[in-house]
C-alpha positions as CSV (number, residue, x, y, z in Angstrom):
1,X,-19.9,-5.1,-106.8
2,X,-18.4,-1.7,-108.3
3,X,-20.8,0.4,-106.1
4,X,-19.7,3.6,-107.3
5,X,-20.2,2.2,-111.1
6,X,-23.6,0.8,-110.5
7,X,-24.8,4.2,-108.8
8,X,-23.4,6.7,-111.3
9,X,-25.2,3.9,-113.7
10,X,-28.2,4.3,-112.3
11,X,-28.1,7.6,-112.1
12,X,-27.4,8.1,-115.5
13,X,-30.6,5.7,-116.4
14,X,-32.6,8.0,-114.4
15,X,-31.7,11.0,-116.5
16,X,-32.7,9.5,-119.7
17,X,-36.0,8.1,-118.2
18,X,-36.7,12.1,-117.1
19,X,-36.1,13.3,-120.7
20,X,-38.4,10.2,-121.9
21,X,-41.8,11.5,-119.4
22,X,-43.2,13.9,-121.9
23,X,-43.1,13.5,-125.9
24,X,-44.4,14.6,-128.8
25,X,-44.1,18.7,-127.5
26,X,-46.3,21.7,-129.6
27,X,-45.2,25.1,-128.4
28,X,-47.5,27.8,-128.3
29,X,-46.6,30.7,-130.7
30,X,-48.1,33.2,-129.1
31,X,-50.2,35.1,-126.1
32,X,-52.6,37.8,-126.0
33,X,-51.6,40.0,-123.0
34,X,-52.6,42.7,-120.6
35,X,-50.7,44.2,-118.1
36,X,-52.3,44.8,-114.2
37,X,-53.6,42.4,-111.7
38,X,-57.1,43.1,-112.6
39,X,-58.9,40.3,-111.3
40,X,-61.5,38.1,-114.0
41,X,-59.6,40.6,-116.8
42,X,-59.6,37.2,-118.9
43,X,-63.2,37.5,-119.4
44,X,-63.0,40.6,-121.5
45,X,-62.9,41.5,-125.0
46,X,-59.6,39.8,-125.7
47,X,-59.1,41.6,-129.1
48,X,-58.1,44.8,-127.4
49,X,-55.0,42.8,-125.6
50,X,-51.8,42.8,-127.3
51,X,-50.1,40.1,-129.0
52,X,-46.8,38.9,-128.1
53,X,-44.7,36.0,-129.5
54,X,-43.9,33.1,-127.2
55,X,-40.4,33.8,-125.8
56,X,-40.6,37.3,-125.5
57,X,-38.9,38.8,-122.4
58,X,-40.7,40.7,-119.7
59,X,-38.4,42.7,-117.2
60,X,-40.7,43.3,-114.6
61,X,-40.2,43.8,-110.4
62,X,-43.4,43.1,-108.5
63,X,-45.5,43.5,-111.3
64,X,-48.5,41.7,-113.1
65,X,-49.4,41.0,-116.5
66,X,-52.4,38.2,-117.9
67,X,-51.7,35.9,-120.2
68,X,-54.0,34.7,-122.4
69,X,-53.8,31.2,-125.6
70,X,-56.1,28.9,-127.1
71,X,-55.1,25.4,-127.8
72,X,-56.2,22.9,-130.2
73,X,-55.7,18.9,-129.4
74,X,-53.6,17.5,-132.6
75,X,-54.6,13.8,-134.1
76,X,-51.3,12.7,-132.8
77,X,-52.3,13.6,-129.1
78,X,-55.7,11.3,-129.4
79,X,-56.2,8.7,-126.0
80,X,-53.3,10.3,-124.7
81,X,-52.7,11.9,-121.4
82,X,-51.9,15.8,-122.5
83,X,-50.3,18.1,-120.4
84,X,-50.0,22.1,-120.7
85,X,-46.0,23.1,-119.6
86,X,-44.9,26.8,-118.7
87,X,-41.4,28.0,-118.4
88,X,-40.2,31.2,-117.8
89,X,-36.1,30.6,-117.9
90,X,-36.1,30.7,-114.0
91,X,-36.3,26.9,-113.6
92,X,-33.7,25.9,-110.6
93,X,-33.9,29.3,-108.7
94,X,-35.2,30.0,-105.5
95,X,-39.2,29.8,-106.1
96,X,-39.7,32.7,-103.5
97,X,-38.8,35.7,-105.4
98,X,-39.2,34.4,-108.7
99,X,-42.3,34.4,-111.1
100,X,-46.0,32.6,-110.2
101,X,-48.5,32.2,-111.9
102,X,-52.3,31.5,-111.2
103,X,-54.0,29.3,-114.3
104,X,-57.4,29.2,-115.5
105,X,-58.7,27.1,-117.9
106,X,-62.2,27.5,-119.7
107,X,-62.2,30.9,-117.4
108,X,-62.2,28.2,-114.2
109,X,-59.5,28.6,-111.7
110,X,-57.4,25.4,-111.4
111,X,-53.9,26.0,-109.5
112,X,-51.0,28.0,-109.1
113,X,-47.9,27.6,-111.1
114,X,-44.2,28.6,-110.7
115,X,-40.7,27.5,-110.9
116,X,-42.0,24.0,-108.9
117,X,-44.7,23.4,-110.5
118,X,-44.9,24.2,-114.1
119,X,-47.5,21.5,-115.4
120,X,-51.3,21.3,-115.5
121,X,-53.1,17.8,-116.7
122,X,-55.2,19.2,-119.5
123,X,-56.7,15.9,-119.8
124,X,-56.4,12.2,-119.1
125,X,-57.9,10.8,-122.3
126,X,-57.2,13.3,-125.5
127,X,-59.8,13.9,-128.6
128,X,-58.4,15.6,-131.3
129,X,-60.1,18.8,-132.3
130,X,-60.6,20.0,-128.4
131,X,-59.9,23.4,-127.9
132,X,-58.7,24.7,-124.6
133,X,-58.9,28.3,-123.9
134,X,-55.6,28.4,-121.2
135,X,-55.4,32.3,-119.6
136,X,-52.5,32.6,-116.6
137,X,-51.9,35.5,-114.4
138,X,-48.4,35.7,-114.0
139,X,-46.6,37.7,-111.0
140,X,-43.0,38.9,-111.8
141,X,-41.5,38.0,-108.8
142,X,-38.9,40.7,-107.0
143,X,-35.5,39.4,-108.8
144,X,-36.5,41.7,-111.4
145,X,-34.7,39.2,-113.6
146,X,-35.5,38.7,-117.6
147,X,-38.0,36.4,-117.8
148,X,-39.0,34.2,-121.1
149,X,-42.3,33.3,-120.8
150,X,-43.1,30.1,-123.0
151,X,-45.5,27.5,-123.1
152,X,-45.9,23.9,-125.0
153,X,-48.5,21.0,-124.7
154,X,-47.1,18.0,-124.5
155,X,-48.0,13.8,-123.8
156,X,-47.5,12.3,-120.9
157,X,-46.2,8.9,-121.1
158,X,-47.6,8.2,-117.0
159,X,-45.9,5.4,-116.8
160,X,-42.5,6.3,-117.8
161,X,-43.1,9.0,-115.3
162,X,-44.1,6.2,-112.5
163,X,-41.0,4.5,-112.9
164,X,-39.0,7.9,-112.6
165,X,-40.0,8.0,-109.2
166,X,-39.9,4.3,-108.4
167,X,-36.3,4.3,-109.4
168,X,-35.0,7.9,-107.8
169,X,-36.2,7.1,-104.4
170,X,-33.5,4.0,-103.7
171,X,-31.0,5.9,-105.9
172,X,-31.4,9.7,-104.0
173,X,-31.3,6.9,-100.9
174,X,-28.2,4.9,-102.3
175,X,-26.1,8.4,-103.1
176,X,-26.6,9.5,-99.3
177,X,-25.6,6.3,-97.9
178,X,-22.7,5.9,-99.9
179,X,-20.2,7.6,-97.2
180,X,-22.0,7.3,-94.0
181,X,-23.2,3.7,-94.3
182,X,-21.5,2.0,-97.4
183,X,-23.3,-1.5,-96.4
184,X,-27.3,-0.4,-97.2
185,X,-25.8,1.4,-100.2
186,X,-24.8,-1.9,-101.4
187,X,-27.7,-3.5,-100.4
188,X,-29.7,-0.6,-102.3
189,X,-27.7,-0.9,-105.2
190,X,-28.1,-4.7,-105.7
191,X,-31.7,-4.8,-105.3
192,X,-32.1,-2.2,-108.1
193,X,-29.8,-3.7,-110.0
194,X,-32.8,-6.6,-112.0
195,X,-34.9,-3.1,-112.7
196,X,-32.0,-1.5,-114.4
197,X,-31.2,-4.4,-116.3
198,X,-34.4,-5.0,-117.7
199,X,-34.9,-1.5,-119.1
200,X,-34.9,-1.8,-123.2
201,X,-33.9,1.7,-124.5
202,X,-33.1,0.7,-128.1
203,X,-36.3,1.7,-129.8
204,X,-38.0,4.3,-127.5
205,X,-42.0,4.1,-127.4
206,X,-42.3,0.8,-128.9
207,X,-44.2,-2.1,-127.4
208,X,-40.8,-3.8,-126.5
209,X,-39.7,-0.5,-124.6
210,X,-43.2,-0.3,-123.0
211,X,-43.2,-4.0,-121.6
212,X,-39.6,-3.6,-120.6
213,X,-40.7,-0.5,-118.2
214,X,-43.5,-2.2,-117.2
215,X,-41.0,-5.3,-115.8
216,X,-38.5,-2.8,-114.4
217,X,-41.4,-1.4,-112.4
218,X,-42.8,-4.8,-111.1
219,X,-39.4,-5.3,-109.5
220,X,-38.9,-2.0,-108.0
221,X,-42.2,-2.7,-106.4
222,X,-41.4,-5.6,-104.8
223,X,-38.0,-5.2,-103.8
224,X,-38.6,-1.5,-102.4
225,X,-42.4,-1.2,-102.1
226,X,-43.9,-4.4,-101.4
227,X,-41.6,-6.2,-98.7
228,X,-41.7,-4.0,-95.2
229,X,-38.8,-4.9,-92.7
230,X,-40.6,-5.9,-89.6
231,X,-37.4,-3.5,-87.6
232,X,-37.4,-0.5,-90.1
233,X,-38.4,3.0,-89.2
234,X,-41.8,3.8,-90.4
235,X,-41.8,7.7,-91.6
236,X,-45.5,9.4,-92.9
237,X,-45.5,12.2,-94.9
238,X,-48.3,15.1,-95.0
239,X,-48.2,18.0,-97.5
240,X,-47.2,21.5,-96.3
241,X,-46.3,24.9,-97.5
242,X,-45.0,27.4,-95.3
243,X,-45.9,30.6,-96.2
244,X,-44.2,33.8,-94.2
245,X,-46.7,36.6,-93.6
246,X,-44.6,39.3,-94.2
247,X,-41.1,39.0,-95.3
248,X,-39.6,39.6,-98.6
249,X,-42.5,40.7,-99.9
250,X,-45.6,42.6,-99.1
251,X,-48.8,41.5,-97.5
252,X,-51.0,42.3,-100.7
253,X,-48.9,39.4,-102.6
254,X,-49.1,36.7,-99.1
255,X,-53.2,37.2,-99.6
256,X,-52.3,36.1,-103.6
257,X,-50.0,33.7,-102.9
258,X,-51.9,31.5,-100.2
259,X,-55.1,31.6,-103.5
260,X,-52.5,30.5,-105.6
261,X,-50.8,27.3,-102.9
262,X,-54.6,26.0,-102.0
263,X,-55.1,26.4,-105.6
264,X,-52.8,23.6,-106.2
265,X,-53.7,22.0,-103.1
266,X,-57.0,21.4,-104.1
267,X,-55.7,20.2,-107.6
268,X,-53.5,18.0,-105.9
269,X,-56.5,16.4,-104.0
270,X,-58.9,16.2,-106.8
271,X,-56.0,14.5,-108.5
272,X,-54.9,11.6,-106.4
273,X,-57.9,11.4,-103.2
274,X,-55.3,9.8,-101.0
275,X,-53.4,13.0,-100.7
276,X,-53.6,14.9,-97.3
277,X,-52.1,18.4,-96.6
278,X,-51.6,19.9,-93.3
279,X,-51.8,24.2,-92.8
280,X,-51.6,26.4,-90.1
281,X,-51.8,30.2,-89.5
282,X,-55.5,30.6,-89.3
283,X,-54.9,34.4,-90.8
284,X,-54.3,32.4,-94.1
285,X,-57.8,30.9,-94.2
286,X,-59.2,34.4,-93.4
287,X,-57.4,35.9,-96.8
288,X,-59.0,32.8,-98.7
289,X,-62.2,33.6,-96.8
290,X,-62.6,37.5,-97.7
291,X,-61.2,37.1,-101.4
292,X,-62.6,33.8,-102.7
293,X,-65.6,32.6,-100.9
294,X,-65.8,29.4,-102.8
295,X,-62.1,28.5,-102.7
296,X,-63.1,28.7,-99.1
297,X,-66.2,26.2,-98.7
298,X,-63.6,23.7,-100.4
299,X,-61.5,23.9,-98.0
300,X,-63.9,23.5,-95.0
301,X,-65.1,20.7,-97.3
302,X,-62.1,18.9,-97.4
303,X,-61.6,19.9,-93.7
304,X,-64.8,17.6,-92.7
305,X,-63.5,14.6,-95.3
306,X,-59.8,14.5,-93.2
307,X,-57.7,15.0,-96.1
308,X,-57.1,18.3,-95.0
309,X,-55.7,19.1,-91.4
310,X,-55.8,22.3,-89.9
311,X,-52.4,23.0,-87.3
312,X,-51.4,25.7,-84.7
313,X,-53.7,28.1,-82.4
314,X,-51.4,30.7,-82.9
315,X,-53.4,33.6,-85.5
316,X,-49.9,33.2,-87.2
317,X,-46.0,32.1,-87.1
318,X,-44.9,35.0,-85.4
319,X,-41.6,36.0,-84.2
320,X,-41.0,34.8,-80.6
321,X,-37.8,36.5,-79.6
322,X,-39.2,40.1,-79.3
323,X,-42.7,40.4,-78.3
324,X,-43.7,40.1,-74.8
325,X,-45.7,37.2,-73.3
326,X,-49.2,39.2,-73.7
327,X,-48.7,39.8,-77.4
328,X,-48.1,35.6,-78.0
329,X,-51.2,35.0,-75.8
330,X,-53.2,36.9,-77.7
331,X,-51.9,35.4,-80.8
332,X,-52.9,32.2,-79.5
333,X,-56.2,33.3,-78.7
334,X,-57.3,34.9,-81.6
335,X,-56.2,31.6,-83.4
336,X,-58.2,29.5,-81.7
337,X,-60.9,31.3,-81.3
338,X,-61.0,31.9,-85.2
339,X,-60.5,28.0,-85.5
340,X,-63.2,26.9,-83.3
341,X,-65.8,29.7,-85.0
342,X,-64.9,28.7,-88.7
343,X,-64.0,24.8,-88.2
344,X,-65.6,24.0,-85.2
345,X,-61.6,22.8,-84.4
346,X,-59.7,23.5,-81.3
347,X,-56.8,22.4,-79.7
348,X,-55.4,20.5,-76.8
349,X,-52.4,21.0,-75.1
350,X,-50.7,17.5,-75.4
351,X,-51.4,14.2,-76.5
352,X,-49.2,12.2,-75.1
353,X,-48.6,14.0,-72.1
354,X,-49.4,16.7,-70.2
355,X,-47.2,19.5,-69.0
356,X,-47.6,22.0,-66.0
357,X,-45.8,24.5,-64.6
358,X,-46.4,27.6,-61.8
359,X,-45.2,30.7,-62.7
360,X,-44.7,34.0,-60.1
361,X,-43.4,37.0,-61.4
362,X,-42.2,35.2,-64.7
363,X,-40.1,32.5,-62.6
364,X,-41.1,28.7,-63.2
365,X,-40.9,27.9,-59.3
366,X,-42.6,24.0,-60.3
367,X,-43.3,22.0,-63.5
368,X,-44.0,18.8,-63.7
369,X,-44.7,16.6,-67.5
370,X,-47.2,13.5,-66.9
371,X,-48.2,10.8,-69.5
372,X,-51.7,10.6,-70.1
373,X,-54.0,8.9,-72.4
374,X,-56.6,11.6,-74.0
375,X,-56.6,10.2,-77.3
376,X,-57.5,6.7,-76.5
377,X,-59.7,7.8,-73.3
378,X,-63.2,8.6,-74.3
379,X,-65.0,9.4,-71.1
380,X,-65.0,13.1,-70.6
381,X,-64.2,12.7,-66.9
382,X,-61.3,11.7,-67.2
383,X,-60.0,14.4,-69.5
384,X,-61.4,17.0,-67.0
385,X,-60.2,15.5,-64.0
386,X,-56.4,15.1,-65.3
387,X,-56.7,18.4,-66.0
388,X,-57.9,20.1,-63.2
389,X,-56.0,17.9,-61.0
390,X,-52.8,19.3,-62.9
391,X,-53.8,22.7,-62.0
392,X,-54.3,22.1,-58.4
393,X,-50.9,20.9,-58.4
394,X,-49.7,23.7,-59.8
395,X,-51.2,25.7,-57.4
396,X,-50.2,24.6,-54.5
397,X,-46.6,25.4,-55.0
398,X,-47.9,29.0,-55.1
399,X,-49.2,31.7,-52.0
400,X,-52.3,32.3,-54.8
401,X,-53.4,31.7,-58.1
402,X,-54.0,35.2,-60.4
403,X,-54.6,33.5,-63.9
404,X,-54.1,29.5,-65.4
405,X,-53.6,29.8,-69.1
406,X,-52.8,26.5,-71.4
407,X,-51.8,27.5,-75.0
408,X,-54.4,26.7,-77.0
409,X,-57.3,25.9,-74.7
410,X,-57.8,29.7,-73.7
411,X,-57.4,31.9,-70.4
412,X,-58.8,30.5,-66.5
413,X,-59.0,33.1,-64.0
414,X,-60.1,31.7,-60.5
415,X,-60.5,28.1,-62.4
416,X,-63.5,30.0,-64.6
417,X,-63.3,29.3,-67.9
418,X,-64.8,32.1,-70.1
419,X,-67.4,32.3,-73.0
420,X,-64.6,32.6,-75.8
421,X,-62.6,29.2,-74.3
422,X,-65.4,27.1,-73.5
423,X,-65.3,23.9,-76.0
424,X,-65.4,20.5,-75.9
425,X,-62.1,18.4,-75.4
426,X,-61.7,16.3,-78.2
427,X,-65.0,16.3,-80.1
428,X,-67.1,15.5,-76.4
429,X,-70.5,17.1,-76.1
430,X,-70.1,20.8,-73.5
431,X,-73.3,18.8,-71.7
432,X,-70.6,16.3,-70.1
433,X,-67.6,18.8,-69.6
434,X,-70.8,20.9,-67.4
435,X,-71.8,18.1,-65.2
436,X,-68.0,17.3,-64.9
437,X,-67.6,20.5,-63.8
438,X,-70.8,20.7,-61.7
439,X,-69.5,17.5,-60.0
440,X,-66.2,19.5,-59.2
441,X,-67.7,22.9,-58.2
442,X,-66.9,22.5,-53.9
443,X,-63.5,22.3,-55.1
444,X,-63.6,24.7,-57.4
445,X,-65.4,26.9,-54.4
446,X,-62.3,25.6,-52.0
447,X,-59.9,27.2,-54.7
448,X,-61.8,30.8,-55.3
449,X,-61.5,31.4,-51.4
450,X,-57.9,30.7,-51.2
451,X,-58.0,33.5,-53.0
């Protein structure tokens, strides 16, 4: 086998299987537009707005302007998935300082759109005559480039688009491998080879074409997604988007940029209910919180289902190199108290192991990392005990004891915990952790008058 034939091959398949996703395209000939940020401003009188062809360029540097179209389902689009596609001649640069965009449709907020996400499923089973009233408000960016702002609806052929992605995992896979380990390249390439083969790109669309994907995609399944090898590596994936606080831009546009990510979170889940995102920073859900309320309660919603999951004490991702060890405690408590309050979440130090360490004037003078079993452990003793017997050990490596702090657990002083750090470890009742602690109390007595 010619591997580097059959992979430029494949790759060239791919390409024409992309341009094959959407057909049948009508571009939008024109918006009604408003310059400002001015939040609802899609619910005025739109008549005073003014009209500006599709395509016309807007040279703006952190600015805002509304967009506003209606749309009108054509006969040809009937029982078809339709989508509604936004470009703005940015496509392929770096999404951070380029143009977003937040999309409403019937005046209902939906999800955020940019240079990575520039399609919204209008709807999954088309009737011709349906009108959509589509109004986006779009944020420049800072590359103060010129941007062309155009829109088209468009059908999407799902699953042309299925195998798109069946086939570009093995070949993105293939095209690493080639150099570093030539034999699973090959052995890629030669179980993708059947799918490629079967493809039937002479008359595009037609029922021959259709069954043809529908075979290529059957044995990408089973040679790729079906059979499991026993040794392999098994990865998970979560969705994530970091968002920095304060960097290239200012904090006014984080607060509209985190409505605009959990937007298209929420999309995302409502979309496909096996999808699971993972967030931290718990100042980002306190932006959601103070500027949409109910973007807010579907997030502690989804919070209670387990499809999304809630990371990090810390009140955000702060530098760690300049502030001193006060500033990333408080960090850390603020997080977590803000967590436990809004979520009823907290956090545990470790859970596969548990790390201690005594500390005088700034100097580790003992640490020592045990393996525990927290997670799979449900008595509450135990959890307590491991722990206090972890600080005990600590502590006599050291002539006294000023302050024991764990990360996301909160601040002890003379083994007390206080108000603002007393929760249960994971999910037990603060009834048990108090009669543990009852039960510990002459040694917790034996401590304080070391002291």
């Amino acid at each position: 086998m010619n591997t580097g034939f059959e992979l430029e091959r494949a790759e060239r398949l791919l390409k024409d299987i992309r341009a094959l996703i959407y057909s049948k395209p009508v571009c939008v000939s024109s918006f009604r537009i408003k310059n400002g940020a001015q939040a609802d401003a899609y619910r005025e009188d739109l008549h005073e707005w003014q009209v500006s062809p599709s395509g016309s360029v807007w040279i703006g540097h952190d600015q805002y302007r509304w967009y506003q179209t209606k749309i009108l389902i054509p006969d040809t689009y009937n029982h078809h998935f339709v989508v509604f596609q936004l470009s703005t001649g940015r496509e392929g640069q770096w999404d951070a300082t380029n143009p977003q965009m937040l999309l409403y449709v019937g005046q209902k907020l939906m999800q955020g759109m940019d240079v990575n996400h520039s399609r919204f499923l209008l709807t999954n089973n088309a009737v011709s005559g349906t009108e959509y009233e589509i109004a986006f408000l779009a944020y420049s960016g800072t590359a103060g480039a010129e941007l062309v702002i155009e829109a088209r609806t468009a059908i999407l052929n799902e699953e042309i688009e299925a195998l798109y992605y069946d086939l570009s995992n093995p070949i993105e896979a293939a095209r690493l491998l080639q150099k570093t380990d030539p034999e699973s390249n090959r052995i890629i390439l030669k179980k993708m080879t059947p799918a490629l083969d079967v493809l039937d790109l002479h008359m595009l669309y037609s029922k021959s074409f259709d069954q043809s994907v529908e075979r290529a995609r059957k044995s990408l399944r089973m040679e790729f997604y079906t059979q499991v090898r026993e040794n392999g590596p098994v990865v998970s994936g979560i969705g994530h988007t970091h968002i920095d606080v304060a960097w290239l831009w200012s904090v006014e546009q984080t607060k509209a940029k985190v409505i605009r990510s959990f937007a298209t979170v929420l999309k995302l889940m409502e979309d496909y209910p096996d999808y699971k995102f993972m967030s931290s920073q718990p100042i980002l859900y306190q932006f959601v919180k103070e500027s949409n309320p109910s973007m807010y309660q579907q997030i502690k919603d989804r919070i209670k289902e387990g499809r999304w999951e809630i990371d990090g004490a810390m009140w955000l991702e702060p530098d760690c190199n300049l502030p001193c060890g006060e500033s990333l405690v408080r960090q850390l408590l603020k997080g977590h108290v803000f967590m436990e309050k809004e979520f009823g979440i907290g956090f545990d130090a470790g859970g596969s192991d548990r790390k201690v360490s005594a500390v005088i004037k700034g100097t580790p003078v003992y640490s020592e990392e045990v393996v525990w079993y927290p997670k799979t452990t449900a008595d509450p003793g135990y959890h307590y005990n491991e722990i206090v017997t972890a600080f005990h050990t600590a502590a006599s490596h050291m002539p006294r004891v000023d302050a024991i702090g764990v990360s996301s657990a909160g601040v002890y002083v003379d083994i007390t915990i206080p108000p603002d750090s007393q929760r249960p470890f994971r999910g037990e009742s603060k009834r048990h952790l108090y009669s543990c602690r009852k039960r510990d109390r002459r040694c917790t007595n034996r401590r304080s008058k070391r002291r």
